[in-house]
C-alpha positions, 0 to 999 in steps of 0.5 A, spaced: 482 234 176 480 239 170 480 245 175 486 243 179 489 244 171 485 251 170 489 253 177 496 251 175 495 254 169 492 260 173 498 261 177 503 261 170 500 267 167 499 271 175 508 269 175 508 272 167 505 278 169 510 278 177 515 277 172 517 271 176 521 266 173 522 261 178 513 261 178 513 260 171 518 254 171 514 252 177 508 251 173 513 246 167 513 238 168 521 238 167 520 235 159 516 241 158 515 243 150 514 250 148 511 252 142 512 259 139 511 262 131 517 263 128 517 268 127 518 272 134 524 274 136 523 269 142 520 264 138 521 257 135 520 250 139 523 250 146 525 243 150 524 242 158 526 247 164 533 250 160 528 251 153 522 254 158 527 258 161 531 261 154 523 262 151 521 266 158 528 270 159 528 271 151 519 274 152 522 278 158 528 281 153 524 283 149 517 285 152 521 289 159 521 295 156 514 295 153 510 293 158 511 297 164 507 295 170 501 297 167 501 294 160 503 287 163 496 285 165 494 279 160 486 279 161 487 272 161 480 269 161 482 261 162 476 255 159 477 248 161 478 243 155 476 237 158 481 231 159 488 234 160 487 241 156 487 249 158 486 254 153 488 261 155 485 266 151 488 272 153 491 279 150 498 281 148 500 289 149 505 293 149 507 300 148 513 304 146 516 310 148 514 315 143 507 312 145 505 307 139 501 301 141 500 294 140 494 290 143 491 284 140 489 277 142 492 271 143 489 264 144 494 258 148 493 252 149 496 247 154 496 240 156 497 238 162 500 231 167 501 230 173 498 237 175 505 240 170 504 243 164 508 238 159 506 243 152 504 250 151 503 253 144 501 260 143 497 263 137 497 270 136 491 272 131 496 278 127 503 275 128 505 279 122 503 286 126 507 283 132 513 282 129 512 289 125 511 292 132 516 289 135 521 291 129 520 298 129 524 303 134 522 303 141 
């Protein structure tokens, strides 16, 4: 089951980086429970396929402009946690403009029944420097 599970979540991140929200959607159980800090403007705890929605559509606000096609790739590295757990480790990137950057690592960990993701939580190592980055001029 483990490495069904790594596919499952395999295809999430493939329909994050495509910009697919029916593929994003696809990979949630309909009781999904997304975490998120806070602090981000897409941030907060997010309920079921109307939560997933709301937190991918407020990720996409935010990051379209940051991340031309070039910037989307997450380097995603996937390790099976035994029983019903995937932790992606993976890279957060953007670019603006006028050329300043950001690119730091996040860990996210998801739990999975029934081959649906039933809880994701994502764990950026400098959320400090992403909100500051996301803050500043474009």
């Amino acid at each position: 089951m483990s490495e069904e599970n790594v596919e499952v979540v395999r295809r999430l991140f493939r329909a994050v980086e495509e910009r697919d929200l029916a593929g994003v959607l696809a990979a949630y159980d309909e009781n999904i429970v997304i975490r998120e800090a806070e602090s981000l403007p897409y941030g907060g705890e997010f309920h079921g396929h109307e939560g997933g929605q709301r937190h991918a559509l407020g990720a996409l606000e935010v990051w379209q402009n940051l991340q031309p096609p070039g910037e989307r790739t997450l380097n995603a590295r996937f390790l099976d946690a035994g029983e019903d757990y995937v932790i992606v480790l993976w890279r957060q990137r953007g670019v603006k403009t006028h050329g300043e950057k950001f690119d730091a690592p996040v860990v996210s960990v998801y739990k999975l029944r029934g081959s649906k993701i039933v809880e994701s939580q994502m764990f950026h190592a400098d959320t400090k420097a992403l909100v500051q980055f996301l803050a500043g001029e474009n």
